[in-house]
BAZARO-577058 format. One record per residue: residue number from 1; residue in three letters; z, y, x of N, C-alpha, C in turn. Coordinates in pm, 1 decimal, always signed. Example, Ala and Ser with C-alpha at 12.3 -4.5 7.8 and 13.67 -1.06 7.14 Angstrom:
2
{1, ala, {+780.0, -569.0, +1319.0}, {+780.0, -450.0, +1230.0}, {+780.0, -330.0, +1320.0}}
{2, ser, {+708.0, -225.0, +1285.0}, {+714.0, -106.0, +1367.0}, {+787.0, +3.0, +1290.0}}
END
This chain:
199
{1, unk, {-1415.7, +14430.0, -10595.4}, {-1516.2, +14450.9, -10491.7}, {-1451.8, +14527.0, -10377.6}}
{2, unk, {-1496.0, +14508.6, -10269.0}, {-1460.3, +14543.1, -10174.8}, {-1558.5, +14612.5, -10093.5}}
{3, unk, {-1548.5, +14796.5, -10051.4}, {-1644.6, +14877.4, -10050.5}, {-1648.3, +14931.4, -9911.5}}
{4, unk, {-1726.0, +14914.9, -9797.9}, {-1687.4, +14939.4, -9693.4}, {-1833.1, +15016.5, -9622.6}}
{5, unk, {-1801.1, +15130.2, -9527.9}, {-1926.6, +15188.4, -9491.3}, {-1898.4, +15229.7, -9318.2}}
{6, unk, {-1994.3, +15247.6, -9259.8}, {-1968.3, +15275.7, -9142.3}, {-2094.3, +15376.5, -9101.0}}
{7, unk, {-2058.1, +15524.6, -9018.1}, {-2127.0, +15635.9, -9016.6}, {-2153.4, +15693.3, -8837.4}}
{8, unk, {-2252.0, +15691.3, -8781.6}, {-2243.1, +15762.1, -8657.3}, {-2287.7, +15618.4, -8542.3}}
{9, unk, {-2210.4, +15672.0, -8411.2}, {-2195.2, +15565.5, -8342.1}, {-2130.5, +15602.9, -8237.0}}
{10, unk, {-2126.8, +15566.7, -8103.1}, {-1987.2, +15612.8, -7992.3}, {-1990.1, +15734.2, -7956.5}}
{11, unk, {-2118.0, +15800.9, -7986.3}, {-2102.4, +15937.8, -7976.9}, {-2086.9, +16043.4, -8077.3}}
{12, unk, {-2028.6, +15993.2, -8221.9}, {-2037.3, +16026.2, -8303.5}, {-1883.8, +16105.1, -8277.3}}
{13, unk, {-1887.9, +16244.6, -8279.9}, {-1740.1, +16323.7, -8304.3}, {-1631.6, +16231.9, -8395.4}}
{14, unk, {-1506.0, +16213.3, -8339.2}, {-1408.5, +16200.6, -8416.0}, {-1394.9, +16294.6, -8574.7}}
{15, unk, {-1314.1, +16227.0, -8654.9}, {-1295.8, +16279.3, -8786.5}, {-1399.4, +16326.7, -8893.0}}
{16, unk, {-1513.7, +16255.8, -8867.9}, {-1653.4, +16236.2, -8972.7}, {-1551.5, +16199.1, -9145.4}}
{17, unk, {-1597.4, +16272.6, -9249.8}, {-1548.0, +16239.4, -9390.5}, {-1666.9, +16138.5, -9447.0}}
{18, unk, {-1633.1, +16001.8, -9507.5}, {-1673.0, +15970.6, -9580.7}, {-1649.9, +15975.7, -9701.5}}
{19, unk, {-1757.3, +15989.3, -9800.8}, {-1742.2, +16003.1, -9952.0}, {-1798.5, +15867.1, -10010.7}}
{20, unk, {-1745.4, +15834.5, -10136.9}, {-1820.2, +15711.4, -10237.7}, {-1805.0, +15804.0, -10364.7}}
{21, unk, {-1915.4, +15676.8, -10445.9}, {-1935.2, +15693.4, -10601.4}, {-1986.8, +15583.2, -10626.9}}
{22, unk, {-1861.2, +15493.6, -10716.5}, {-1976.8, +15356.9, -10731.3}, {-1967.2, +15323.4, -10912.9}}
{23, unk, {-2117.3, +15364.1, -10941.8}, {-2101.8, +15413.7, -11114.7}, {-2203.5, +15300.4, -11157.3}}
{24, unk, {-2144.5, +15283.0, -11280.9}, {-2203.7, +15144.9, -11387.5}, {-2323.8, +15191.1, -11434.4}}
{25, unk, {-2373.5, +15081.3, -11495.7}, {-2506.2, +15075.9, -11564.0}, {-2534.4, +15223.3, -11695.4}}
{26, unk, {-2445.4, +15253.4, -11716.1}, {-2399.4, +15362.0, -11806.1}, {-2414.3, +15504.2, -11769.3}}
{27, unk, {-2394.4, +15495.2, -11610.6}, {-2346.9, +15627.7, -11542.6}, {-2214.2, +15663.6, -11577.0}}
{28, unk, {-2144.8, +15597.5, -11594.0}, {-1988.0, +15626.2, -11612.6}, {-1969.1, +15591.6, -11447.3}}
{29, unk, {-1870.8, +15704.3, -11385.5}, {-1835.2, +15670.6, -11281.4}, {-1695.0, +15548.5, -11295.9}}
{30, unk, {-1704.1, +15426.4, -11170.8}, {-1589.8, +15334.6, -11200.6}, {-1504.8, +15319.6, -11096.3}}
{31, unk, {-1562.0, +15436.0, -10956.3}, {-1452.2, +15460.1, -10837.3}, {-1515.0, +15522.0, -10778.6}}
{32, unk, {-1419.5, +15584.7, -10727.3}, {-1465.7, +15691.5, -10633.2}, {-1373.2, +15723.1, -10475.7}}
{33, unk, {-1405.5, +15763.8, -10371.9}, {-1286.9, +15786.3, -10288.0}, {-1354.0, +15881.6, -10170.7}}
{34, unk, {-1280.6, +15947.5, -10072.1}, {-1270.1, +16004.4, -10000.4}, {-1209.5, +16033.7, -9888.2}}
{35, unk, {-1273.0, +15988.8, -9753.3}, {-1217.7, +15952.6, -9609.1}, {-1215.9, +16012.9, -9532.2}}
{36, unk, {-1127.0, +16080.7, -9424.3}, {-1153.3, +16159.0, -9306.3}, {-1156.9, +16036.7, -9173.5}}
{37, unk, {-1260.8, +15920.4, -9129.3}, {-1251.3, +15855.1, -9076.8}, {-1270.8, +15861.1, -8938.9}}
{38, unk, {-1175.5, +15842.9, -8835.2}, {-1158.3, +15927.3, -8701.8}, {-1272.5, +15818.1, -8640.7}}
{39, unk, {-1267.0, +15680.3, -8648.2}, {-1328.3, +15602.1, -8635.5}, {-1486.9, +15573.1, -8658.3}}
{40, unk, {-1516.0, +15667.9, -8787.9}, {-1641.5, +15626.7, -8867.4}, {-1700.1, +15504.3, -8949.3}}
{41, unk, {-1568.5, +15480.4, -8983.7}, {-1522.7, +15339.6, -9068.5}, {-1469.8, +15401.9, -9192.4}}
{42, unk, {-1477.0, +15327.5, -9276.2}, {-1382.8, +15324.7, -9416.0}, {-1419.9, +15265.4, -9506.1}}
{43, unk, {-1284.1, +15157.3, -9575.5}, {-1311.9, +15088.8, -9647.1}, {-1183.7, +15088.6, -9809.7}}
{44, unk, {-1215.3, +15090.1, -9894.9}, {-1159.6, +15052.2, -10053.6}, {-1168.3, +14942.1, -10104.4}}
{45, unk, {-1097.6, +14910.1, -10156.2}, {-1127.0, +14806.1, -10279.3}, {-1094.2, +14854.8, -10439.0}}
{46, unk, {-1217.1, +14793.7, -10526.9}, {-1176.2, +14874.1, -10682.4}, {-1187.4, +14738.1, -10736.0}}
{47, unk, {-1123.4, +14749.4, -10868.2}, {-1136.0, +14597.6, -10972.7}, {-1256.3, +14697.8, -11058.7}}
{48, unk, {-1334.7, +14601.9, -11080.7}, {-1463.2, +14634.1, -11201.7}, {-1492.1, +14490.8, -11295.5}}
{49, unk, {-1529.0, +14571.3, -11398.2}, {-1568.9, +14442.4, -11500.6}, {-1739.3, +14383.7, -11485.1}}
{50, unk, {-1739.2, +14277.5, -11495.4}, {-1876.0, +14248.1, -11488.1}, {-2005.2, +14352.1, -11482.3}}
{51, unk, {-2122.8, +14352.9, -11456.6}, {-2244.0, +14432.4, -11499.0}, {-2279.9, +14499.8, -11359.7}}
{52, unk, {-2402.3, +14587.1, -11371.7}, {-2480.1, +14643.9, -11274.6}, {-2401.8, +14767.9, -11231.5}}
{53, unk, {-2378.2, +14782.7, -11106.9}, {-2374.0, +14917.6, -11036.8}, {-2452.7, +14975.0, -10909.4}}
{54, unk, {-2399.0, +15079.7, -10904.4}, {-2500.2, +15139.5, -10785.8}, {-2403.2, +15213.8, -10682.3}}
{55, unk, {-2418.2, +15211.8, -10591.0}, {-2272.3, +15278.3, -10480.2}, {-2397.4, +15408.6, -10384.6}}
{56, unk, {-2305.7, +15480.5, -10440.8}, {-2321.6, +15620.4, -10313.1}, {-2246.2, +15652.8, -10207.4}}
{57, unk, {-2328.3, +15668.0, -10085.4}, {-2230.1, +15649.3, -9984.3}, {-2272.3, +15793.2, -9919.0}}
{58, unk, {-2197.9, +15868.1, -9875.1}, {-2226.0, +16020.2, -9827.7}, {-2145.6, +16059.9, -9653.6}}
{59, unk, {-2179.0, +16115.0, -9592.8}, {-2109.9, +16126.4, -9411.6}, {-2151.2, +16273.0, -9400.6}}
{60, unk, {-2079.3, +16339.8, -9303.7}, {-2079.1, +16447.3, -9301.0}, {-1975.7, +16461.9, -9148.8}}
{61, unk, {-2046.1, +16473.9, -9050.0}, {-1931.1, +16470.8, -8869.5}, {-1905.3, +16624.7, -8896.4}}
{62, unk, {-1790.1, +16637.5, -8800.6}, {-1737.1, +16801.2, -8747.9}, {-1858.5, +16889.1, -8696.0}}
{63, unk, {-1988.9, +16859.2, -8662.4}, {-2102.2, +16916.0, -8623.5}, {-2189.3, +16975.2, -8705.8}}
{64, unk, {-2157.2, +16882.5, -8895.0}, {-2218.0, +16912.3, -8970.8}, {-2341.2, +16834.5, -9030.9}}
{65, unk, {-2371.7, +16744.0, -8968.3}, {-2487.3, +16620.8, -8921.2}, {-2455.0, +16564.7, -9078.3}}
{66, unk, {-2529.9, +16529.8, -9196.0}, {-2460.6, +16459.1, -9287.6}, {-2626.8, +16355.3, -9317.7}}
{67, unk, {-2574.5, +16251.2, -9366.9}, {-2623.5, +16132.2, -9442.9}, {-2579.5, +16070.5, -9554.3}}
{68, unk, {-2686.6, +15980.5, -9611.2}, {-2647.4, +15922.3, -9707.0}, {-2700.3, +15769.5, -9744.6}}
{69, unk, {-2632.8, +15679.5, -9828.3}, {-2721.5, +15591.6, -9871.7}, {-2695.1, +15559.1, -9963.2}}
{70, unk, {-2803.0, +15460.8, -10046.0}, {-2741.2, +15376.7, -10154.3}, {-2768.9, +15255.2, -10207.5}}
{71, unk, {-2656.7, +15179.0, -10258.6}, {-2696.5, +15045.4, -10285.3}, {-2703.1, +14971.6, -10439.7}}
{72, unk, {-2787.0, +14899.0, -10468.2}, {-2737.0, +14865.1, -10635.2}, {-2662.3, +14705.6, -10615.1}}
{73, unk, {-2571.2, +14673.2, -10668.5}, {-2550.3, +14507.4, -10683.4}, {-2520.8, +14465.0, -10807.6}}
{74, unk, {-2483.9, +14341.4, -10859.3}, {-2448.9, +14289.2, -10959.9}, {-2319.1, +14229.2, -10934.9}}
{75, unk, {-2247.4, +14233.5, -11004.4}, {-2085.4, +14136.8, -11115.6}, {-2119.4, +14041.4, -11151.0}}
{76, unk, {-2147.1, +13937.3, -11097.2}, {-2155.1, +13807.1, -11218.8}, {-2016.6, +13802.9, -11293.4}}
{77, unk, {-2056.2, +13801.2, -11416.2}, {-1911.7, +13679.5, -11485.8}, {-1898.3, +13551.2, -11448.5}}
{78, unk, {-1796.6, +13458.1, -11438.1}, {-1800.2, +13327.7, -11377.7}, {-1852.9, +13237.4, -11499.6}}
{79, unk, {-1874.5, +13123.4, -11430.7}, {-1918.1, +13009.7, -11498.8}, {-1876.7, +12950.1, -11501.2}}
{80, unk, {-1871.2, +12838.4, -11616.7}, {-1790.1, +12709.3, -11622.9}, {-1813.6, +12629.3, -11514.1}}
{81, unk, {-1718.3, +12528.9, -11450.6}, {-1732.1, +12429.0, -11335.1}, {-1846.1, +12489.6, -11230.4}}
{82, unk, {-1847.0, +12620.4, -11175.1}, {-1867.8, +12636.8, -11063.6}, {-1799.0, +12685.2, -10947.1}}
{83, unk, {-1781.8, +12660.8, -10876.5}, {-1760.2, +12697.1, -10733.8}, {-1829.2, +12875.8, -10682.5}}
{84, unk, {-1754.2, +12981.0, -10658.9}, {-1812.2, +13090.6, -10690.9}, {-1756.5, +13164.6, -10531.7}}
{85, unk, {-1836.1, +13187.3, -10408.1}, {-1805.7, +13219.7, -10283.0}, {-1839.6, +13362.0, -10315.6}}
{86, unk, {-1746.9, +13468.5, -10298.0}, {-1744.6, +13578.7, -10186.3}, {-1844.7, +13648.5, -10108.9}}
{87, unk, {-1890.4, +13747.3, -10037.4}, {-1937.8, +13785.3, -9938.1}, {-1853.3, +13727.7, -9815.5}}
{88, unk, {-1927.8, +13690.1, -9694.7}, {-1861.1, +13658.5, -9604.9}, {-1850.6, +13794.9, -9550.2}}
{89, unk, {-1671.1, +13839.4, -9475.2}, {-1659.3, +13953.6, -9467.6}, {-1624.3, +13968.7, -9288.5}}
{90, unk, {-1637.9, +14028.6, -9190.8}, {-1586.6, +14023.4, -9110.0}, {-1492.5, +14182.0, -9061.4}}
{91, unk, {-1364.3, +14179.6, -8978.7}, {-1282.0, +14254.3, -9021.9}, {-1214.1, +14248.8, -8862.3}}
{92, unk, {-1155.3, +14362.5, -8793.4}, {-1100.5, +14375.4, -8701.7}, {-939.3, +14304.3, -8762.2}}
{93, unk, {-856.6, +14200.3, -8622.8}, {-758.4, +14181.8, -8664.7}, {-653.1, +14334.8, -8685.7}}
{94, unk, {-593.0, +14291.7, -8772.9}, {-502.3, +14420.1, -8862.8}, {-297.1, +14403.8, -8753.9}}
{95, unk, {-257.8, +14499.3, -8730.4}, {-142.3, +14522.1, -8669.6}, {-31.9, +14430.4, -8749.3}}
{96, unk, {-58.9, +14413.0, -8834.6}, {+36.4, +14303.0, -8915.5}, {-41.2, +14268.0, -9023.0}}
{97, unk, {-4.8, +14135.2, -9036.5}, {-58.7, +14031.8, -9183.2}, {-46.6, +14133.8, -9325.0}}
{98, unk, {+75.3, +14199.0, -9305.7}, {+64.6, +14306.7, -9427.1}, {-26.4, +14383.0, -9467.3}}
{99, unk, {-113.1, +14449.6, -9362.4}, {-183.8, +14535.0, -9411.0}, {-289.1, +14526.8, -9456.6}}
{100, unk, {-369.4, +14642.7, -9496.0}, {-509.8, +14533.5, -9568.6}, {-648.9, +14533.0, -9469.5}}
{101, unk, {-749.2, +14455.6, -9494.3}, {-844.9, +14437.5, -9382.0}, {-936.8, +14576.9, -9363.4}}
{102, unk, {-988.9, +14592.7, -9288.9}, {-1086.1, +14722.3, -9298.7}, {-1232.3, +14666.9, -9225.5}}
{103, unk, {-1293.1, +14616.5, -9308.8}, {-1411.0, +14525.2, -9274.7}, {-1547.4, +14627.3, -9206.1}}
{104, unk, {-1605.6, +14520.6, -9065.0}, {-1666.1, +14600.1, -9044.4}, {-1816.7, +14643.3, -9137.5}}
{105, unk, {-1900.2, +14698.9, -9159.8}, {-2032.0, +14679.3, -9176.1}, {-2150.2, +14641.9, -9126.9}}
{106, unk, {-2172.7, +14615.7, -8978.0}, {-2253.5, +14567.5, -8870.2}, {-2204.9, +14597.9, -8727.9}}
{107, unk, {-2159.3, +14718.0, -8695.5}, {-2108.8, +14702.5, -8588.6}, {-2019.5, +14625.4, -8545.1}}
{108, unk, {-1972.3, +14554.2, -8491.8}, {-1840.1, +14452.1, -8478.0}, {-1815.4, +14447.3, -8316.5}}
{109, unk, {-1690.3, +14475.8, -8263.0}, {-1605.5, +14578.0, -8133.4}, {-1492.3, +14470.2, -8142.4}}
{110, unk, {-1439.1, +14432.7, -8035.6}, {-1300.5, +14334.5, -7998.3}, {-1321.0, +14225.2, -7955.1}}
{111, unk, {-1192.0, +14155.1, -7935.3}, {-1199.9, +14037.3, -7872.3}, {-1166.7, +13921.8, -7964.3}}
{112, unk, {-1193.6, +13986.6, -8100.1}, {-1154.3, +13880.1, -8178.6}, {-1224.7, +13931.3, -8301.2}}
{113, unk, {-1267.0, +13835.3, -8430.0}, {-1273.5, +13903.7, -8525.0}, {-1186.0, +13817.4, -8666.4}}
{114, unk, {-1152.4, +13872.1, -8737.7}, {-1142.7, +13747.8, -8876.1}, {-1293.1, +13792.8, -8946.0}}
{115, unk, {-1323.2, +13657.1, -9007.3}, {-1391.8, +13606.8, -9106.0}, {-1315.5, +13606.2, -9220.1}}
{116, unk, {-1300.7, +13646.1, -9335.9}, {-1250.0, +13624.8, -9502.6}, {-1358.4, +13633.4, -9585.9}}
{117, unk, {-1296.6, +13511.4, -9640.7}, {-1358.0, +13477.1, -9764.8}, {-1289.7, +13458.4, -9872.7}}
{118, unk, {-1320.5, +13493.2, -10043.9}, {-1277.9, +13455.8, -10112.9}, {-1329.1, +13387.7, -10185.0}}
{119, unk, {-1282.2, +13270.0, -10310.2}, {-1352.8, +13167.2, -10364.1}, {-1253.0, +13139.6, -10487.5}}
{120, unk, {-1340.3, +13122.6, -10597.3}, {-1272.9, +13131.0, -10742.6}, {-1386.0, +12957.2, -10797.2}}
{121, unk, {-1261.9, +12893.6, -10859.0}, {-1300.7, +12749.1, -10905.5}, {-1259.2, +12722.8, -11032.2}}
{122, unk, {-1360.3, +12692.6, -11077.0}, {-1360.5, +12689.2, -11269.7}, {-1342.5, +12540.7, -11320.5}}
{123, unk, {-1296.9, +12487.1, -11378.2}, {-1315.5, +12356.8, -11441.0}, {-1310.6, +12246.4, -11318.7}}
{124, unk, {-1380.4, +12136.0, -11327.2}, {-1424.8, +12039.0, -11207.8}, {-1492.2, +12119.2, -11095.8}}
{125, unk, {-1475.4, +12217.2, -11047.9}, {-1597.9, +12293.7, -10987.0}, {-1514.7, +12238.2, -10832.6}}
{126, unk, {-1562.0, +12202.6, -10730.8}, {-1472.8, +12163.0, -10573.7}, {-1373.0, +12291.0, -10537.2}}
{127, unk, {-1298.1, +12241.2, -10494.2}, {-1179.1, +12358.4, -10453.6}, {-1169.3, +12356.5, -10324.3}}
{128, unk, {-1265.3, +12393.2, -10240.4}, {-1221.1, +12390.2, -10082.4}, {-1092.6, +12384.3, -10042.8}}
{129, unk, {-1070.5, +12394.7, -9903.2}, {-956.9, +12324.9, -9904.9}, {-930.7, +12409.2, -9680.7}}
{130, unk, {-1063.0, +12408.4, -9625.0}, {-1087.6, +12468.7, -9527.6}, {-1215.6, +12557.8, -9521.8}}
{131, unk, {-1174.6, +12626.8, -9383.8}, {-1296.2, +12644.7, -9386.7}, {-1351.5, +12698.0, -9206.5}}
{132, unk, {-1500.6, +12637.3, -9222.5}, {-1521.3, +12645.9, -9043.3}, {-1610.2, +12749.2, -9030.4}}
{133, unk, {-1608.6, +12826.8, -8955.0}, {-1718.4, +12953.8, -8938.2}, {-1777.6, +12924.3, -8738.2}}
{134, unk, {-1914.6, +12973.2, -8746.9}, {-1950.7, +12957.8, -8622.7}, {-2057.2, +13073.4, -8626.3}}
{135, unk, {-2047.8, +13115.3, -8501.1}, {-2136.1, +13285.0, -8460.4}, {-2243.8, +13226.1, -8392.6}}
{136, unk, {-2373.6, +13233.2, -8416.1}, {-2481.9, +13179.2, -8344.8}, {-2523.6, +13336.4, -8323.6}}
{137, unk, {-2644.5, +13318.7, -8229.5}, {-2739.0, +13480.3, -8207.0}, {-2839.7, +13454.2, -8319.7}}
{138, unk, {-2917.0, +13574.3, -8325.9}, {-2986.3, +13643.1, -8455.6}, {-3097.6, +13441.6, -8456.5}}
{139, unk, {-3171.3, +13461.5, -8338.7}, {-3264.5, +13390.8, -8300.9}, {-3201.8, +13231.3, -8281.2}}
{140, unk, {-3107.7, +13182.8, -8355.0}, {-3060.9, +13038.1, -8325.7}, {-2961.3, +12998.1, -8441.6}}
{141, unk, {-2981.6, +12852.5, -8415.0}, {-2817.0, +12799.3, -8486.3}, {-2740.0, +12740.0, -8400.3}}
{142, unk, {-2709.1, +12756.2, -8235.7}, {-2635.7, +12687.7, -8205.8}, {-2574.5, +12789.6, -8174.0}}
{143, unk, {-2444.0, +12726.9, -8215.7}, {-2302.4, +12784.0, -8209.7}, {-2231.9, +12851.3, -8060.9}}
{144, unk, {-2224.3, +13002.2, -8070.0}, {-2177.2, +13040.9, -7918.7}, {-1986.3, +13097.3, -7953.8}}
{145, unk, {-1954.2, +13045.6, -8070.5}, {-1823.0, +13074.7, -8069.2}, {-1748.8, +13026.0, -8246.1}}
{146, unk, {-1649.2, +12990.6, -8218.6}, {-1644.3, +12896.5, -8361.6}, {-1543.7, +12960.9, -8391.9}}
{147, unk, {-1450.3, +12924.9, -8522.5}, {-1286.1, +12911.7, -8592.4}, {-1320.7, +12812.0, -8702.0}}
{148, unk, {-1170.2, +12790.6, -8710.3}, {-1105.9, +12683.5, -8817.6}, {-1015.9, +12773.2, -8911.9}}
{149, unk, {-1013.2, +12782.9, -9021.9}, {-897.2, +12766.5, -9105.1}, {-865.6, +12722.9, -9202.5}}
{150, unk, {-691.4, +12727.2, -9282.8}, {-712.5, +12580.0, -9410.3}, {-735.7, +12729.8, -9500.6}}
{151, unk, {-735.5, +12714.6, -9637.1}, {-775.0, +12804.9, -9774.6}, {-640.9, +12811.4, -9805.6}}
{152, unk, {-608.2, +12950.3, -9822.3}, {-470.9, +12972.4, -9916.6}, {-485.3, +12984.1, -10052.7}}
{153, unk, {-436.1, +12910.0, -10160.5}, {-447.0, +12882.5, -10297.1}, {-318.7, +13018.6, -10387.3}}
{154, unk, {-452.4, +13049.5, -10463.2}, {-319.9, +13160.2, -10500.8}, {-355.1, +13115.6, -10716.2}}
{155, unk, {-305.4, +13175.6, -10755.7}, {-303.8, +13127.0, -10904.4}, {-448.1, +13141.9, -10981.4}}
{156, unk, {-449.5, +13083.7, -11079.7}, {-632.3, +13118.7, -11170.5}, {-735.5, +13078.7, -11138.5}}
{157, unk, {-740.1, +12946.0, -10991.9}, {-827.4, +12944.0, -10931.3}, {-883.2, +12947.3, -10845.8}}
{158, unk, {-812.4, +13104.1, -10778.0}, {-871.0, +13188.1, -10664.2}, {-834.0, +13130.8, -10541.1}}
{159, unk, {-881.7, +13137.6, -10450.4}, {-851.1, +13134.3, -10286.1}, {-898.0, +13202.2, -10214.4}}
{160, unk, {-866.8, +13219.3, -10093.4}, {-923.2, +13294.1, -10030.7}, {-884.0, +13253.3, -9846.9}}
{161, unk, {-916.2, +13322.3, -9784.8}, {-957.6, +13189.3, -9611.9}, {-945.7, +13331.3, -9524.4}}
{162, unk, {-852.0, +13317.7, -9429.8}, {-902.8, +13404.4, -9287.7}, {-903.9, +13378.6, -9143.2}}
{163, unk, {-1029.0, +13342.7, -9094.3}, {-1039.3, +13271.1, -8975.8}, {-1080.8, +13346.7, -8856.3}}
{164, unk, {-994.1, +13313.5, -8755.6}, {-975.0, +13428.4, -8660.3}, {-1130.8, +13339.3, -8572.6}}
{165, unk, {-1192.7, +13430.5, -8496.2}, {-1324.9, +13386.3, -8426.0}, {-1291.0, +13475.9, -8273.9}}
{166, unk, {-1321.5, +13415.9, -8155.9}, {-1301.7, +13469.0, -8063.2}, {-1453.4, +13527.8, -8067.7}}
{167, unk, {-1500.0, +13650.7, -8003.2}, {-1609.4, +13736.8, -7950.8}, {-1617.0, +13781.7, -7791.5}}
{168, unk, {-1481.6, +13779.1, -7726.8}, {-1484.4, +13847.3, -7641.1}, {-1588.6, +13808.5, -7491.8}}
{169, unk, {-1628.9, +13718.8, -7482.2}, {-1699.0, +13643.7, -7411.5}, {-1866.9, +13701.2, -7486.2}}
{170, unk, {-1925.5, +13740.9, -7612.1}, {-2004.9, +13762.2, -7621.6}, {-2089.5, +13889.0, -7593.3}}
{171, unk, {-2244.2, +13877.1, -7560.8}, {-2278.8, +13989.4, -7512.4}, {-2328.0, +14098.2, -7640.1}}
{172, unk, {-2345.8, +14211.6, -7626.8}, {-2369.1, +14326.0, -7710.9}, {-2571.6, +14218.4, -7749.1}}
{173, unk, {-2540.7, +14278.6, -7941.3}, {-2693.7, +14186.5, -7940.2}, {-2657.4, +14193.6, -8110.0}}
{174, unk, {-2746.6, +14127.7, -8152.7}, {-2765.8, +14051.0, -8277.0}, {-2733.4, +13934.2, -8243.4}}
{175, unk, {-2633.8, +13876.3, -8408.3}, {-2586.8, +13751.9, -8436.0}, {-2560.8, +13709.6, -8511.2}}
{176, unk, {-2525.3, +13603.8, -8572.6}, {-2518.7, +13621.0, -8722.2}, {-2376.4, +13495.6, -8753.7}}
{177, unk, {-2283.9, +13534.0, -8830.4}, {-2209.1, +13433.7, -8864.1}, {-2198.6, +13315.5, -9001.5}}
{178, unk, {-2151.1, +13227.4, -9000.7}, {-2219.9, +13156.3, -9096.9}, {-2109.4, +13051.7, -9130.4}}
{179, unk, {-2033.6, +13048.9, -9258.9}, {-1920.9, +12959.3, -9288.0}, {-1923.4, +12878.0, -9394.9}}
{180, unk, {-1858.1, +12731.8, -9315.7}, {-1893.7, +12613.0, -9417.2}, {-1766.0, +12610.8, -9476.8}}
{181, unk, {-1752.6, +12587.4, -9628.1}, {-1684.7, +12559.0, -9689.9}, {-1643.3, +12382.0, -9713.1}}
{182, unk, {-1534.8, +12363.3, -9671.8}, {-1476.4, +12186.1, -9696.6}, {-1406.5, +12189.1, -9806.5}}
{183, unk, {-1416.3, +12037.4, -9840.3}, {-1364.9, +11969.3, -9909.7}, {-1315.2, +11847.0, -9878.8}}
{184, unk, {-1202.5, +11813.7, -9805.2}, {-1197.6, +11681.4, -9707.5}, {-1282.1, +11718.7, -9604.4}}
{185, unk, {-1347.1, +11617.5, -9573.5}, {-1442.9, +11629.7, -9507.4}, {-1622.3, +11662.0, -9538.5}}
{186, unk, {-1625.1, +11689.7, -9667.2}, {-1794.8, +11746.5, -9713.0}, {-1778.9, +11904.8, -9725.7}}
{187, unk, {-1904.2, +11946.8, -9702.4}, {-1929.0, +12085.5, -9694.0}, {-1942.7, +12114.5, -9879.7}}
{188, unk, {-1914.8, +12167.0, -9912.0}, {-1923.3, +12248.6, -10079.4}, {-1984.3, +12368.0, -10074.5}}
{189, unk, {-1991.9, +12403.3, -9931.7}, {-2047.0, +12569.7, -10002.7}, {-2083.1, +12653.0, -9859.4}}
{190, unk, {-2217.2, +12693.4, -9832.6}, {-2175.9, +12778.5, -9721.9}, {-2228.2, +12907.4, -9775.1}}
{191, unk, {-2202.0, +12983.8, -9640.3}, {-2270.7, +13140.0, -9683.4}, {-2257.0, +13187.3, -9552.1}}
{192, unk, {-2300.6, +13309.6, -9517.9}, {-2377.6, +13355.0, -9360.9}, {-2403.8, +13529.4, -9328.0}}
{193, unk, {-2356.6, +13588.1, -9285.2}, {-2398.8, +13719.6, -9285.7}, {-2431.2, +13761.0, -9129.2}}
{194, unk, {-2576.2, +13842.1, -9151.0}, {-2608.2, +13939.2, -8990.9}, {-2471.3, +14028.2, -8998.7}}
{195, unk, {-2445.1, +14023.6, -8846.2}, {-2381.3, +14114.2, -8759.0}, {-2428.7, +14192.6, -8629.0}}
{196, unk, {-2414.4, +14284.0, -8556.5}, {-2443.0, +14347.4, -8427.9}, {-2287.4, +14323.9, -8372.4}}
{197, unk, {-2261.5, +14266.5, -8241.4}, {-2178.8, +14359.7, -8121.5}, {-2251.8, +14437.4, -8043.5}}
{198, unk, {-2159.1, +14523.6, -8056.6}, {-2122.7, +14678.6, -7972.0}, {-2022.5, +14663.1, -7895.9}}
{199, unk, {-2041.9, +14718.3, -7782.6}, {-1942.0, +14751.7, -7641.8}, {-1960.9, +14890.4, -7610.5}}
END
């Protein structure tokens, strides 16, 4: 899973700490971490085994101002011959391919964004192969900015997709992005997440 929070806003003091706690059905804690984020961003990734958790998310600026929230989700285990999509994630481009993404949570800032997705294929289940993403506003489906990319195949199944989307032309608002999964030429799979730009 991939754990990402965002605290404040442009007037929010530099160097706000974020805290997590993201504990199982048990109350056993299964990660935890701790951010001094100059930005008011920060993001982790933890491996967890299937089942219910709950994530605590905690902020605290140089002023003293603190918040909190929290979320519960589920782990599926996979299934035979299905096709199993990801959160669609969106992520400022990174200074080199090396490093790892730091996804936004709703605010979304630049002239570009990637879209990633990951996708795990069981048995006969379709194995995409591309994938097309298009940014409509909150209130529409027609498309005010698109990307293409093919799926990189990595072992067990898995793949995973990062498609660069131009923004810079768009105005500050609600919007929402929304990516079709191919197969040749048929769609196998989509999925869609709200976003905000900020300027």
């Amino acid at each position: 899973v991939v754990i990402s929070a965002e605290a404040g806003g442009a007037s929010t003091p530099s160097g706000t700490w974020l805290g997590f706690v993201l504990v199982d059905s048990g109350g056993v804690i299964a990660a935890t971490a701790t951010h001094q984020a100059r930005e008011g961003r920060y993001s982790f990734s933890a491996v967890v085994p299937p089942g219910t958790y709950v994530l605590r998310a905690a902020a605290i600026d140089p002023l003293g101002r603190q918040g909190s929230v929290e979320r519960a989700f589920r782990v599926r285990p996979h299934a035979g011959d299905e096709l199993h999509v990801g959160d669609l994630m969106l992520a400022p481009l990174p200074g080199s391919p090396q490093e790892p993404l730091q996804p936004f949570v709703d605010r979304v800032s630049g002239a570009s964004v990637i879209a990633y997705l990951e996708t795990h294929s069981n048995g006969s289940a379709p194995r995409p192969d591309s994938v097309r993403v298009h940014i409509t506003r909150a209130d529409s489906e027609a498309a005010v900015a698109s990307g293409r990319s093919s799926v990189a195949v990595r072992d067990g199944g898995w793949a995973m997709a990062r498609t660069i989307v131009p923004i810079a032309n768009l105005a500050p608002g609600p919007y929402v992005a929304r990516a079709e999964l191919l197969s040749g030429s048929s769609v196998v799979a989509r999925t869609s997440r709200p976003f905000s730009i900020a300027r």
